[in-house]
N, C-alpha and C positions, 0 to 999 in steps of 0.2 A: 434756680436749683432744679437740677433732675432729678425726679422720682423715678424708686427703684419700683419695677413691674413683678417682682418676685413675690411670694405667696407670703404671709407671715405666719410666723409659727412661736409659738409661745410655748417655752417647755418649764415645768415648776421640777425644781430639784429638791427631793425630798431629804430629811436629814442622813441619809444612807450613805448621801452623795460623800459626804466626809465622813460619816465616820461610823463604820459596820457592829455590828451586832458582837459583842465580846471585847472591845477595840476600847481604849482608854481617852481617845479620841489626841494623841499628841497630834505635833504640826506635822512631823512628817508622815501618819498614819495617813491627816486630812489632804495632804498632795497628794500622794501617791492612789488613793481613792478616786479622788476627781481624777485621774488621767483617760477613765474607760467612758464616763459620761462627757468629756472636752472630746476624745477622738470622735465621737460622737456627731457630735455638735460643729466641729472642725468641716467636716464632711458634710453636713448638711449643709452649709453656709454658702455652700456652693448656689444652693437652690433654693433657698429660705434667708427670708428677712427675719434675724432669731432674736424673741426677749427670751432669757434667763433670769426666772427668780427661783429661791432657795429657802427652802425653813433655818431654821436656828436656834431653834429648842435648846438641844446638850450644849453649845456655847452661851449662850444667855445665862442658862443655868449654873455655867461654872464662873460665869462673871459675877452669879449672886453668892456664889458659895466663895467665894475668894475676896468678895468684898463683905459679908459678914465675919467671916476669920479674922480679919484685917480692922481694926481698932484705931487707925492712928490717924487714917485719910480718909476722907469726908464720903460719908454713902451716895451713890449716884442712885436717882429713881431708874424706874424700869424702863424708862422711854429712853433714855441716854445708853442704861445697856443695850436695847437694839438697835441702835444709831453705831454704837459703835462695832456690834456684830456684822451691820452693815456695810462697813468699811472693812472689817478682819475678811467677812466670807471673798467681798468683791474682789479685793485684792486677791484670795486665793484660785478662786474661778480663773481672774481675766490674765494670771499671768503663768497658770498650767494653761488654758485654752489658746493666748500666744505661743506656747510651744509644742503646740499640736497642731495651729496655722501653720507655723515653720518647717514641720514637718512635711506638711504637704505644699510646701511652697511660695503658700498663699497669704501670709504676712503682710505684705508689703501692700495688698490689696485689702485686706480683711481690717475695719478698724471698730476698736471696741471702746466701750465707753460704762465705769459705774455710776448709778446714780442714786443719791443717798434720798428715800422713797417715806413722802408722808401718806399717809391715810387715814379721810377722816371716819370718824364715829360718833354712833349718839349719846352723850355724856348720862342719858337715863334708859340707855340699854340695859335689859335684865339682867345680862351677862354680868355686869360690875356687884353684882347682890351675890352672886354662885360663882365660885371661880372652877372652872372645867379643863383650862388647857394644861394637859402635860410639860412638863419642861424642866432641864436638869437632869440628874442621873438617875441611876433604877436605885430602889431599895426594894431590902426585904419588908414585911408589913412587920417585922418585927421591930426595925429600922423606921418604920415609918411613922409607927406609935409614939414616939419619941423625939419627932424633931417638930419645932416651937411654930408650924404654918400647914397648911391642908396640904394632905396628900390624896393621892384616888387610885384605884387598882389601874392598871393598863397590861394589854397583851406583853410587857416586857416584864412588868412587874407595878411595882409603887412608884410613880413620881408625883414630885411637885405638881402644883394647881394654880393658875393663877384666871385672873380673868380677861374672856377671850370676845369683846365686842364685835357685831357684824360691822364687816367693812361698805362704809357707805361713797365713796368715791375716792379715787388714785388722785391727791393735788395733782402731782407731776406731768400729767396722762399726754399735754399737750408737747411737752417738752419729750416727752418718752414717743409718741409719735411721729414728731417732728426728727428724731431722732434714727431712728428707724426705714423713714423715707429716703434720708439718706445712704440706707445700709450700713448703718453701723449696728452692732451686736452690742445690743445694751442688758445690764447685770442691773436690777432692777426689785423694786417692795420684797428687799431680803427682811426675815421672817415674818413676812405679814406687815410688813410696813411702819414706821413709827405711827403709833396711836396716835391722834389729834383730837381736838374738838375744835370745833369754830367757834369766835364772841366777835360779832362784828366783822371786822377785816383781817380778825387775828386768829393766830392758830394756839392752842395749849395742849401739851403733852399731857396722856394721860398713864397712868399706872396698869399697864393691863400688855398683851402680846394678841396678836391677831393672827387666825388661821389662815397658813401660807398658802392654800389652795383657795377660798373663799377668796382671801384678795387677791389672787393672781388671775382666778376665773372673772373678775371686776374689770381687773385690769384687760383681759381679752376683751373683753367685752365693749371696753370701751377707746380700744385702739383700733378695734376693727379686727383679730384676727382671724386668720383662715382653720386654722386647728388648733386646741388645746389642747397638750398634753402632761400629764403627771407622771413622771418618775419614779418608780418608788422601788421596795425591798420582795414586791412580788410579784410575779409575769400578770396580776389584773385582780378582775371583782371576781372573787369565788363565793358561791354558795355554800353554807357548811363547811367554812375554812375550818382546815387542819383535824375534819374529820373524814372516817373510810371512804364516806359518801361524795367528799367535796369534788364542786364542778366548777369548770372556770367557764366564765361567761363573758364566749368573744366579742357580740356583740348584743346592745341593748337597746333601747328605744324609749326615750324621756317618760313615757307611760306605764314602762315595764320597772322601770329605774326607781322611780318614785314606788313603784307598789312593793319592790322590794325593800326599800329603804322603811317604808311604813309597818313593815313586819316586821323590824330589826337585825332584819340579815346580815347589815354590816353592820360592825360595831363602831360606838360613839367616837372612840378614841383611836382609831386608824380607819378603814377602809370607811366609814359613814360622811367622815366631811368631803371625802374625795370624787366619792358617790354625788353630794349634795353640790360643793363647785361645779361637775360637770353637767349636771342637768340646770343650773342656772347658765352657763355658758351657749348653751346648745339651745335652751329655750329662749333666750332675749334676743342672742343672732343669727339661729337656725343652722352655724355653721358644726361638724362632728368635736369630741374629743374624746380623748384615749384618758388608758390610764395603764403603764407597762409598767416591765420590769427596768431598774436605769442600767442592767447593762444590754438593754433589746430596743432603743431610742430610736435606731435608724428603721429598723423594722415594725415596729411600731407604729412610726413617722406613714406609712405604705398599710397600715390597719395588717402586716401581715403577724403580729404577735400582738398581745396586750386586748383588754376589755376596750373598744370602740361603742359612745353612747352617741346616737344618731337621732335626729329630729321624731316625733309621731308620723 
């Protein structure tokens, strides 16, 4: 087998990627969205060995809300809804991003591959006692009073809560590396992975979603890659977001990263885990990662847009 000598680049696509701010999230909302982060990525491909993972939050969410409504057919736990998120998102990435390879011609060379991603966790994580991860749609807190499960404030508003264990290693990693030497473009631990625990030689699903940047920064980390980068709905890490004062911070330094993160500069429930993925990526394999806007990927890719956290 020939190994590809191209760099790898691990891009985590945050839930923006489908589906925008005001947007009801239908199917054709969710295509038409990914078309700016696949030209993207289409383009890089040229020059990067690429994994793509993705959050899943507002899909997961509307699988609970549609399977609670729904009385007549048998409730799936949580881990089956991301299993099957897995498969909805992969499908929509790998066959808008085939028609963005075809655009550029490159199709016929470019081969892509989803792969439906466990990850394990420690069944006596704290996390399972406090449920903290957002997911699902926005309510008013008026709305929020009122429905029969935790909810939490978030910069959007009130969503769902469910609980969010740290991700303790990618099963897949070897198969997703192997993968990858090949040059194929693998779609990979969509929203954080199915939850696992291990008993012996076996795996159990467990009831809970895992933060897609925590495990996708795991996942670098333990494929080896050259840069991590996070996607998301804002050109980086700003100080005093969305006040007079705020400042965008191009680049940082794992030292700088953490002291801010210690002060609460980013908040828990968006910029803080993104903040926290990248400094564990950057500390365990000393390689950079970003954190851009997803429609400034390529530029980003080049540290010439988006927050770049670089080693001490």
């Amino acid at each position: 087998m020939t190994v590809s000598k191209k760099p790898v680049l691990l891009i985590a696509l945050g839930g923006n990627a489908l589906i925008r701010k005001g947007q009801t999230g239908t199917v054709s909302e969710q295509f038409t969205n990914l078309k700016v982060p696949m030209a993207h990525i289409a383009r890089l491909s040229k020059s990067y060995r690429i994994i793509i993972t993705h959050g899943n939050g507002p899909q997961v969410g509307s699988l609970l809300l549609q399977q609670e409504q729904c009385h007549t057919a048998p409730q799936l736990p949580l881990e089956i809804l991301v299993a099957q998120t897995q498969g909805q998102i992969g499908y929509m990435i790998e066959s808008t991003l085939d028609t963005e390879l075809m655009k550029l011609g490159i199709h016929t060379k470019q081969r892509l591959v989803s792969v439906i991603s466990y990850v394990v966790v420690d069944e006596n994580d704290p996390a399972f006692q406090k449920p903290t991860k957002p997911i699902g749609p926005v309510f008013t807190k008026a709305q929020a009073a009122k429905l029969p499960y935790p909810t939490a404030p978030t910069a959007k508003g009130h969503r769902r809560v469910v609980a969010s264990p740290q991700p303790v290693t990618i099963v897949e990693k070897r198969e997703i590396k192997r993968l990858i030497e090949m040059d194929f473009i693998v779609i990979c631990c969509g929203g954080g992975g199915i939850p696992v625990t291990r008993e012996g030689r076996a795996f159990n699903g467990v009831d809970a979603v895992i933060d897609k940047d925590l495990a996708s920064a795991k996942l670098a980390e333990e494929v080896g890659a050259d840069l991590f980068l996070i996607a998301t709905d804002v050109d980086g890490a700003y100080l005093n977001f969305k006040q007079k004062n705020q400042r965008l911070l191009k680049t940082l330094t794992v030292a700088q990263a953490r002291r801010h993160l210690g002060q609460n500069a980013f908040p828990a429930g968006s910029m803080g885990p993104k903040i926290e993925a990248a400094i564990r990526f950057v500390e365990k394999y000393g390689h950079p990662a970003g954190i851009a806007a997803i429609d400034k990927i390529t530029t980003a890719v080049t540290g010439k847009t988006g927050t770049r956290i670089l080693p001490d």
